[in-house]
PLY file of the C-alpha trace (Angstrom):
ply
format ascii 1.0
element vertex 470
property float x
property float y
property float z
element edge 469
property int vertex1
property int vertex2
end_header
0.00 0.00 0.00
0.99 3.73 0.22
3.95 4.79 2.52
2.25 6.47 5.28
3.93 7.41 8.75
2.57 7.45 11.91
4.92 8.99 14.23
3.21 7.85 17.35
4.83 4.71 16.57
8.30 6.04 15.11
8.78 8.50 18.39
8.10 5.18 20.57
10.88 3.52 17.62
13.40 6.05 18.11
13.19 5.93 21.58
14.14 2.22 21.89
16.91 2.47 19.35
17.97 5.41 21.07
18.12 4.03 24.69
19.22 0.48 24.01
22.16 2.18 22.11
23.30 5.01 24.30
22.95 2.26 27.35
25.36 -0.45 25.86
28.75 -0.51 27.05
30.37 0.01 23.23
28.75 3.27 23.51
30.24 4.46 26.75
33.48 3.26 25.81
33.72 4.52 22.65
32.79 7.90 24.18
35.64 7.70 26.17
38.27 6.20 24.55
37.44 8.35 21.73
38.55 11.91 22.82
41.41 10.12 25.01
42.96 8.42 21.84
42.70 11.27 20.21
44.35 13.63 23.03
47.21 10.59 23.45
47.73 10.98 19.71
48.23 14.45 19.57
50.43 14.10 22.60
52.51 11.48 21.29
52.73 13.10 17.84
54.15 16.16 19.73
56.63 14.56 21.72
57.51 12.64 18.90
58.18 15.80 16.92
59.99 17.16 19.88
62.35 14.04 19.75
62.97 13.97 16.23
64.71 17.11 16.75
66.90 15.51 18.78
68.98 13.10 16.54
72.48 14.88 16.26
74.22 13.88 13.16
78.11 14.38 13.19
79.25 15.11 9.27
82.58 14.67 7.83
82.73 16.66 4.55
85.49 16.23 1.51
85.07 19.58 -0.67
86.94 19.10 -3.42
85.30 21.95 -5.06
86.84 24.66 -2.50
83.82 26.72 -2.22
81.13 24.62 -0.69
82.50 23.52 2.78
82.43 27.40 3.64
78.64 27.62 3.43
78.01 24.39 5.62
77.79 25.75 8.84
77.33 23.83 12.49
73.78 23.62 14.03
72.50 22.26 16.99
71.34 18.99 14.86
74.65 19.15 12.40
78.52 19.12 12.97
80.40 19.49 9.96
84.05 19.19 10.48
86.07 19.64 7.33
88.11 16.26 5.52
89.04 17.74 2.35
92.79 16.80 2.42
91.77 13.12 2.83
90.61 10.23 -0.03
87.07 10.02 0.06
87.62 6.84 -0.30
89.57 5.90 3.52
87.46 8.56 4.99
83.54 6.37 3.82
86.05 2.81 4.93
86.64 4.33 8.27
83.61 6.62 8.91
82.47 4.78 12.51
86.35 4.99 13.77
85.99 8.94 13.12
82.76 8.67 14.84
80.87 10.31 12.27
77.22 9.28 11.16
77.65 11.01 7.55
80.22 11.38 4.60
79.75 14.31 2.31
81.43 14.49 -0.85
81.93 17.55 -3.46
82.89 17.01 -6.67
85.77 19.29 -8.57
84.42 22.29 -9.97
82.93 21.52 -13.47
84.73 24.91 -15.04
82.33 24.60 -17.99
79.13 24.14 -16.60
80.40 25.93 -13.55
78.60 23.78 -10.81
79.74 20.78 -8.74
77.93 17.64 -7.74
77.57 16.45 -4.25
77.24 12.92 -2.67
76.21 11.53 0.64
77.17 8.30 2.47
75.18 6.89 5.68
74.43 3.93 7.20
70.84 5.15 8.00
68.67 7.07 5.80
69.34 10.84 6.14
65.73 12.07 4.99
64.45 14.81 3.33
65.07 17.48 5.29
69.06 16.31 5.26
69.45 16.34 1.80
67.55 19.76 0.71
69.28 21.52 3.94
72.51 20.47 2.04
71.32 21.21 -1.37
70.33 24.81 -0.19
73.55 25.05 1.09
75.46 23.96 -2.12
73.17 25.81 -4.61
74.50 29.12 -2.31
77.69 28.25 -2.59
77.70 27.97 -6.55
75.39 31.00 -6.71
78.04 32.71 -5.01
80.88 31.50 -7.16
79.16 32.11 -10.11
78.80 35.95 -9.52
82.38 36.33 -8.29
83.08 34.90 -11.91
81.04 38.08 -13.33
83.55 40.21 -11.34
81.44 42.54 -10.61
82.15 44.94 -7.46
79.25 45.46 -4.79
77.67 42.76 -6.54
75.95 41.15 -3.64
74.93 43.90 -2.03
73.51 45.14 -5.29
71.46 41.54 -5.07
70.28 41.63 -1.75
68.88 44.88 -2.60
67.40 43.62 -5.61
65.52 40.79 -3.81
61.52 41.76 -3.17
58.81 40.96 -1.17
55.35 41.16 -2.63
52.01 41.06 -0.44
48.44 40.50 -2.09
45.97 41.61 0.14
42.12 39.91 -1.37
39.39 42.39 -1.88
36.16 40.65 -2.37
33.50 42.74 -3.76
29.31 42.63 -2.88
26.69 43.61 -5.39
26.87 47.24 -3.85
30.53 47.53 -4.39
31.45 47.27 -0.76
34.59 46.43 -0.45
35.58 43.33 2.39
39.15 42.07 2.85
39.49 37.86 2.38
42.00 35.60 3.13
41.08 32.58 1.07
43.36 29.99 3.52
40.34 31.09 6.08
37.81 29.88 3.77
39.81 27.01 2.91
40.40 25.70 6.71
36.37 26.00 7.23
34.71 24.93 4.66
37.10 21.94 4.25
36.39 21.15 7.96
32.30 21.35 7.05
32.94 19.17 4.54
34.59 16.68 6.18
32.47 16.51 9.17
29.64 16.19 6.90
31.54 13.32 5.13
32.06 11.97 8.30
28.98 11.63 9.69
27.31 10.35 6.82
29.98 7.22 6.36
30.53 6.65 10.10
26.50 6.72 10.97
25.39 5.36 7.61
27.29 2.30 8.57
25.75 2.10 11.81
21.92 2.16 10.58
22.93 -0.52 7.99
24.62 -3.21 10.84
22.14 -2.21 13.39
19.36 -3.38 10.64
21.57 -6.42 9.53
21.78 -7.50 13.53
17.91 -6.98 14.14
17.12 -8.60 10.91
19.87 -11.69 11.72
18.30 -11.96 15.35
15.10 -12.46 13.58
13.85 -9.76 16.09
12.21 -7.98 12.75
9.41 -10.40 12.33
7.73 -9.46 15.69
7.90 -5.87 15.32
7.19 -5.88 11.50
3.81 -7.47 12.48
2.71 -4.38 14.76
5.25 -1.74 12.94
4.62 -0.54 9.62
8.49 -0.78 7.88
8.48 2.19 6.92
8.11 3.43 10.48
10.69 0.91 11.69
13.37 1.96 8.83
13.19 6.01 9.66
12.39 5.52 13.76
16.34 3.40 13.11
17.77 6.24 11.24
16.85 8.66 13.88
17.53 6.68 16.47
21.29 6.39 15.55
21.39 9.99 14.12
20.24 11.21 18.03
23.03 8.54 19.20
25.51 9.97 16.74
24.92 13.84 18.12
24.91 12.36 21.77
28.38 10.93 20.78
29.38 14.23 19.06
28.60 16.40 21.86
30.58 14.29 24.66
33.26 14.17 21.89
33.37 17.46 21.69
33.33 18.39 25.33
35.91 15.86 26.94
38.65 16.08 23.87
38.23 20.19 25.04
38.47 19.03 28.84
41.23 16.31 28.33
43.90 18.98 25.61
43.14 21.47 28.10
44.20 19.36 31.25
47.16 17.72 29.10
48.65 21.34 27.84
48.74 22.37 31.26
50.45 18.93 32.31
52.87 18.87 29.26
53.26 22.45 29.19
52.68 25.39 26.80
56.15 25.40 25.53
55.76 22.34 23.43
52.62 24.27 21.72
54.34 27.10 21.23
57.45 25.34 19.90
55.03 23.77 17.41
53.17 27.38 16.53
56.65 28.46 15.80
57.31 25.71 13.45
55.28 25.64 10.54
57.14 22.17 8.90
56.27 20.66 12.54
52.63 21.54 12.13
52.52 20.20 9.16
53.78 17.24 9.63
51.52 16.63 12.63
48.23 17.62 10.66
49.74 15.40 7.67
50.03 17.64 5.02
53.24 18.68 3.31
54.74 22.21 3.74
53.93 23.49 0.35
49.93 23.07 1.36
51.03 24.39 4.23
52.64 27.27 3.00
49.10 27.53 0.68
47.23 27.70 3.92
49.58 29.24 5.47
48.76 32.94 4.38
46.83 32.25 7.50
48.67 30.90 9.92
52.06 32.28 8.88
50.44 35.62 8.70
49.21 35.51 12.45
53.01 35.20 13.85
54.52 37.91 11.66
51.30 40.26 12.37
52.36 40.19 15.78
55.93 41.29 14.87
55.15 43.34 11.49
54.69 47.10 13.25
56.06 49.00 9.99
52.92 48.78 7.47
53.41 49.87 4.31
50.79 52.70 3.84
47.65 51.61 2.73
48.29 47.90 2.98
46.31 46.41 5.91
47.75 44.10 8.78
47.66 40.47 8.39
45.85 40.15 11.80
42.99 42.63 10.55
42.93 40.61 7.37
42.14 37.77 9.14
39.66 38.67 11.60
37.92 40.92 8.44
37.46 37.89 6.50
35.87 35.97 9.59
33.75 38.66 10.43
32.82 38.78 6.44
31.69 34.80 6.50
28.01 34.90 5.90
28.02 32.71 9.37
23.82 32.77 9.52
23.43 31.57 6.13
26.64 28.93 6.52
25.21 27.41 10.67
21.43 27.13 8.94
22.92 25.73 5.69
25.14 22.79 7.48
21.98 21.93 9.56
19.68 21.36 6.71
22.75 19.93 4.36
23.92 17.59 7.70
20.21 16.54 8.64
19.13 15.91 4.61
22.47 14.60 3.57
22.77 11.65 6.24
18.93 11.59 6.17
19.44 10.38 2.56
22.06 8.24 2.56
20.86 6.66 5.66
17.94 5.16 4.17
19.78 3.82 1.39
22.26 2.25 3.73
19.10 1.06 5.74
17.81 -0.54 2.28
21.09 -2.32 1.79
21.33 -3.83 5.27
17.87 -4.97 4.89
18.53 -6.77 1.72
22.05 -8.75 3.27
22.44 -10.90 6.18
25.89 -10.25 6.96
28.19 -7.47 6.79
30.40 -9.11 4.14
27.45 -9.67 1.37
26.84 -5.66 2.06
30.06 -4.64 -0.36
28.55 -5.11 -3.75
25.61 -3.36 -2.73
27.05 -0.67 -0.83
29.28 0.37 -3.81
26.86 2.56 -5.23
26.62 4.66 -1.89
30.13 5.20 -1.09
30.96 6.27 -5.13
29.25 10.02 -4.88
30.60 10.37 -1.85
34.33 9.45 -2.67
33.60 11.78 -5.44
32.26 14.83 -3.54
35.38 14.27 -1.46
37.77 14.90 -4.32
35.43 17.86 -5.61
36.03 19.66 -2.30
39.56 19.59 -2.90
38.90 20.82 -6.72
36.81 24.01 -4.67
39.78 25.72 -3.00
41.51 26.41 -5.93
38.26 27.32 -8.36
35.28 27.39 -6.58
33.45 28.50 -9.65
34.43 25.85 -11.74
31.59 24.13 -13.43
31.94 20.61 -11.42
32.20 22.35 -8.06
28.89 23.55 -9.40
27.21 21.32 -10.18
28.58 18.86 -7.52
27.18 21.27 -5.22
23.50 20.80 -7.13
23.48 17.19 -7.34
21.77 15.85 -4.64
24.08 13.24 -3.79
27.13 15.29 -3.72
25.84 18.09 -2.69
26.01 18.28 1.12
29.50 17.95 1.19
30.45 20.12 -2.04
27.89 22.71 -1.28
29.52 23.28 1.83
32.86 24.19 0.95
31.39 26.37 -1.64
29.67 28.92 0.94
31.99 30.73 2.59
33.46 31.49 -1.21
29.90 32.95 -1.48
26.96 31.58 -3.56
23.72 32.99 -5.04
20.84 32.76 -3.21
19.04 30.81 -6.24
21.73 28.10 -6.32
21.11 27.25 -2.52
17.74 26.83 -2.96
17.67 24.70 -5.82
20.62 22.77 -4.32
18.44 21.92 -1.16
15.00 21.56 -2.87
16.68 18.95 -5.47
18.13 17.47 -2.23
14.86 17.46 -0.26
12.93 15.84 -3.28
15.56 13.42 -4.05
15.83 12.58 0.10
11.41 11.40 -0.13
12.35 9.90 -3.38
15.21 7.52 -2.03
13.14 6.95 1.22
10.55 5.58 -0.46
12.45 3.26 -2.71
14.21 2.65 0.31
11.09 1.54 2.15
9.88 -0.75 -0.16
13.00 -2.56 -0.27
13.07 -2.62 3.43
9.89 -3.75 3.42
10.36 -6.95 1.15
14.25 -7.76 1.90
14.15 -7.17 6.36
12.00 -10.40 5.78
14.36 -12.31 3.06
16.60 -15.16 4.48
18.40 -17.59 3.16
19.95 -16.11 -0.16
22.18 -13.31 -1.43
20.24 -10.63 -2.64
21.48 -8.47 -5.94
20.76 -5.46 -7.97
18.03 -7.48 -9.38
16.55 -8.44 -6.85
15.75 -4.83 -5.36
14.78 -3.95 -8.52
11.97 -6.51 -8.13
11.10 -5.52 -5.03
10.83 -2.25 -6.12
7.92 -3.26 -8.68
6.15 -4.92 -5.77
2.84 -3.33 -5.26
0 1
1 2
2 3
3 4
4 5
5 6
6 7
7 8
8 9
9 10
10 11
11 12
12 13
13 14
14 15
15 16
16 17
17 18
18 19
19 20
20 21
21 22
22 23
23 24
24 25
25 26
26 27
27 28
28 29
29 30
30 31
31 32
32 33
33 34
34 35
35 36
36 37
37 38
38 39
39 40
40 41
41 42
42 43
43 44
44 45
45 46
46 47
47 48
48 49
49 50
50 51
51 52
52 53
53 54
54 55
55 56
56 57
57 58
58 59
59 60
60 61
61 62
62 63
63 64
64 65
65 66
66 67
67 68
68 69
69 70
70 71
71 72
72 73
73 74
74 75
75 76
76 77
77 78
78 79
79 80
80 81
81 82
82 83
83 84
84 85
85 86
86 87
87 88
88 89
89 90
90 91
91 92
92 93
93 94
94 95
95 96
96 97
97 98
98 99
99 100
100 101
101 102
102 103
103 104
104 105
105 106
106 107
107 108
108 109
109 110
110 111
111 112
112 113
113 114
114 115
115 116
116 117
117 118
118 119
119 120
120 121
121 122
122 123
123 124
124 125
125 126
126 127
127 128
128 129
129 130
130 131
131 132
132 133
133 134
134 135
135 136
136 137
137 138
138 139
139 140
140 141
141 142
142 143
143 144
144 145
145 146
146 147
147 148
148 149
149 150
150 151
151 152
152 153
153 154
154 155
155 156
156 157
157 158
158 159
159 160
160 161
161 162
162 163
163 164
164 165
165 166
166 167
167 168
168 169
169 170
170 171
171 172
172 173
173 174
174 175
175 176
176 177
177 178
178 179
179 180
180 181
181 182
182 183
183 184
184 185
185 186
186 187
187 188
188 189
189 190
190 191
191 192
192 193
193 194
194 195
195 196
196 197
197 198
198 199
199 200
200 201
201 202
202 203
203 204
204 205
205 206
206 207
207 208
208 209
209 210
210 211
211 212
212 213
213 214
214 215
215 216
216 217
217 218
218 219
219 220
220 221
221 222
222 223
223 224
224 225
225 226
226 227
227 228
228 229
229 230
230 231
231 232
232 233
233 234
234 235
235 236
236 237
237 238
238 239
239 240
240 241
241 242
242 243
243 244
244 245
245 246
246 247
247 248
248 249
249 250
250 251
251 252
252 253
253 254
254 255
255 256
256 257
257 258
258 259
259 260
260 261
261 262
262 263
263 264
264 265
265 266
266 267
267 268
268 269
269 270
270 271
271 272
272 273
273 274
274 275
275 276
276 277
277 278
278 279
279 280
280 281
281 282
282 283
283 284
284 285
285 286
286 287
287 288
288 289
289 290
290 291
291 292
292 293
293 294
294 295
295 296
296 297
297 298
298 299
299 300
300 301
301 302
302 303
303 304
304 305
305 306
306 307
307 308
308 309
309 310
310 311
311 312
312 313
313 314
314 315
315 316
316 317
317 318
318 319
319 320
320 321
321 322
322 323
323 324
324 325
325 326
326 327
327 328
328 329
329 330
330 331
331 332
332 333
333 334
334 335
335 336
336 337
337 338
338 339
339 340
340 341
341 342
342 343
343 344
344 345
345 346
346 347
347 348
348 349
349 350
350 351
351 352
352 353
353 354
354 355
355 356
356 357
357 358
358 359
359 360
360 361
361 362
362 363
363 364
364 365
365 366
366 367
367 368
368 369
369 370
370 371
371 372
372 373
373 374
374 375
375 376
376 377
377 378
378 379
379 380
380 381
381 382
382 383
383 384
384 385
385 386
386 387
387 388
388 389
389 390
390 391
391 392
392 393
393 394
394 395
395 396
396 397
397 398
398 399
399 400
400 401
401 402
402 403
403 404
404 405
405 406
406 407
407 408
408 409
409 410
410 411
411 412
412 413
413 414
414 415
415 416
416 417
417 418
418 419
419 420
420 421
421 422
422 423
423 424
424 425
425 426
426 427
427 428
428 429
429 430
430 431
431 432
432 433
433 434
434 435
435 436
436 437
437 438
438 439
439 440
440 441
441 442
442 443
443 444
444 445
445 446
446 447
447 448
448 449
449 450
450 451
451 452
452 453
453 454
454 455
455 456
456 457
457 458
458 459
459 460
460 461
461 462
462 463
463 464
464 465
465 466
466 467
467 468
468 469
């Protein structure tokens, strides 16, 4: 018959799911161990970082070039101590007797090309940050031999004065002509985190409506409450059930990962914070990116140290700090809170009935691949169209994966703070909202037919049948 709801009996629904879920133990310790793993991590990552510092490497160097062992100088990581009168050769043979960890070697200078070429020898892998220190270091010394060549008096002075350092401040522009500073690393940072939270959600939670069906429908638990329980009530009083779970979760997430980095900075100390605020490449490699994204993003974070120390401003150009808090102030935060509600509530709203339809239609988790496949596609894809957003978040796919209903709630998100038309919102969420009663009912009917299925592997064509059932 038609798909009717009586929320009498879904309230009643959502209540058990929510109360036989929020009393289990997995739920308590989940909330728990959570925020704690996830303090300990950050903990360890920063001591970590603080010990990596640590490694002291002693270097012998053989310059046969003559002008790079002058640039290599001592720091508190690196010795160099200087082996250029010695064969290369008995200096690698004999490197552990001289108590040194490294062997540099220069080439001759190449008098044509005018450049040298430089080796390294270790027992251990130096890493990256080795090697491009000493390639810095070489490419100076080079540079520096190379303009002597020219002969040229002053000449370095004459460079250093040369050398400039241009700022681009961001205007953005309303319909008025207003002007409004923007910093797009701001815009970046949040709507990449609304994105992801939204991607989150829907994957983490998704999952959990679909195994909480598979277990009720395995326990055979189903057929008695199918027989006074429409499925259609049964299917959405699960999705909210979990949802409220999910937010319960969130919240004490939230709250005792606040309460546990707050008691652990206080314990480890605020030095190893600010040590890491100082360090950009440290940050980095602690949030996982590399420095180059960093450096991207790092108009904004960069920008906050040197506004402290920047007092001479060139006239007219404004502080980075100002920049910053202009382009927060200038986030259209009303329209970006109520859009994340209705794009968080629709989005998992959607793909949570879908997942619910798929666990209906499977008896175990492992039979659930195949099926889930179609699901986890659009959102893989809105993923990588977020990341598309930052650097064009006009382009035509950011677009229209932010129209699309099943990309939308994550691309759509990253898209706001960039600014979009009013039009484009609301045909974003109506498309969404439509597609959401479309998929629920589909959805439904599969629930209806596959929560009482046992005994075989369900396909595509099979919910395709069931869809045709009357």
């Amino acid at each position: 018959g038609g798909i009717v709801m009586n929320f009498r009996i879904i309230k009643t629904v959502i209540a058990r799911e929510y109360l036989t879920r929020v009393k289990k133990k997995s739920f308590l310790v989940t909330t728990i161990l959570v925020p704690i793993i996830f303090a300990a991590t950050m903990i360890v990552v920063g001591v970590i970082m603080a010990g990596t510092k640590e490694r002291k490497q002693d270097v012998a160097v053989v310059d046969r070039s003559g002008i790079v062992m002058s640039h290599l100088h001592d720091t508190d990581r690196l010795t160099f101590t200087d082996y250029s009168s010695e064969n290369p050769d008995s200096v690698k043979a004999s490197l552990s007797e001289y108590g040194k960890d490294v062997l540099v070697v220069v080439s001759p200078l190449d008098s044509a090309k005018k450049t040298v070429s430089v080796q390294t020898y270790s027992k251990d892998p130096l890493g990256v940050e080795f090697t491009t220190g000493l390639a810095d270091k070489a490419n100076d010394a080079v540079e520096e031999y190379r303009v002597q060549q020219y002969g040229i008096d002053n000449l370095s002075k004459i460079m250093d004065e040369v050398k400039a350092d241009v700022k681009v401040t961001e205007y953005t522009m309303d319909d008025e002509g207003n002007e409004t500073i923007s910093e797009s690393g701001i815009y970046m940072i949040i709507s990449m985190l609304l994105g992801i939270i939204i991607w989150m959600f829907i994957m983490m939670f998704g999952g959990q409506v679909m195994s909480s069906v598979i277990e009720e429908k395995t326990s055979r638990v189903v057929e008695v409450l199918i027989s006074s329980v429409k499925a259609i009530d049964l299917m959405f009083g699960k999705i909210i059930g979990v949802a409220l779970v999910a937010l319960t979760q969130f919240f004490l997430w939230i709250i005792l990962t606040g309460v546990l980095v707050s008691v652990a900075t206080s314990f480890v100390g605020k030095d190893m914070f600010a040590q890491m605020a100082g360090n950009p490449e440290m940050m980095a490699q602690t949030m996982g990116v590399t420095p180059d994204q960093m450096q991207a993003l790092g108009g904004a974070t960069a920008t906050l140290s040197s506004a402290a120390d920047s007092t001479s401003v060139v006239a007219g150009e404004p502080d980075e700090m100002s920049v910053i808090v202009g382009t927060l102030v200038n986030i259209p935060w009303v329209k970006l809170i109520v859009s994340f509600l209705i794009y968080f509530i629709l989005g998992y709203l959607l793909y949570a009935s879908m997942f619910a339809a798929v666990g209906s239609a499977v008896e175990n988790e492992g039979d659930s691949q195949q099926l889930q496949m179609p699901l986890t596609i659009p959102l893989m894809i809105a993923y990588f169209i977020i990341l598309v957003a930052f650097q064009n978040p006009d382009s035509s796919v950011v677009v229209w994966g932010s129209m699309i209903p099943f990309t939308s709630p994550i691309v759509m998100l990253a898209r706001i703070p960039y600014g979009v038309p009013m039009w484009q919102l609301v045909v974003s969420i109506a498309l969404l909202l439509v597609t959401f009663v479309g998929c629920a009912w589909l959805s439904a009917k599969i629930y209806k037919v596959g929560i009482l299925m046992f005994g075989k592997k369900s396909t595509f064509k099979d919910l395709w049948k069931w869809l045709r059932m009357k």
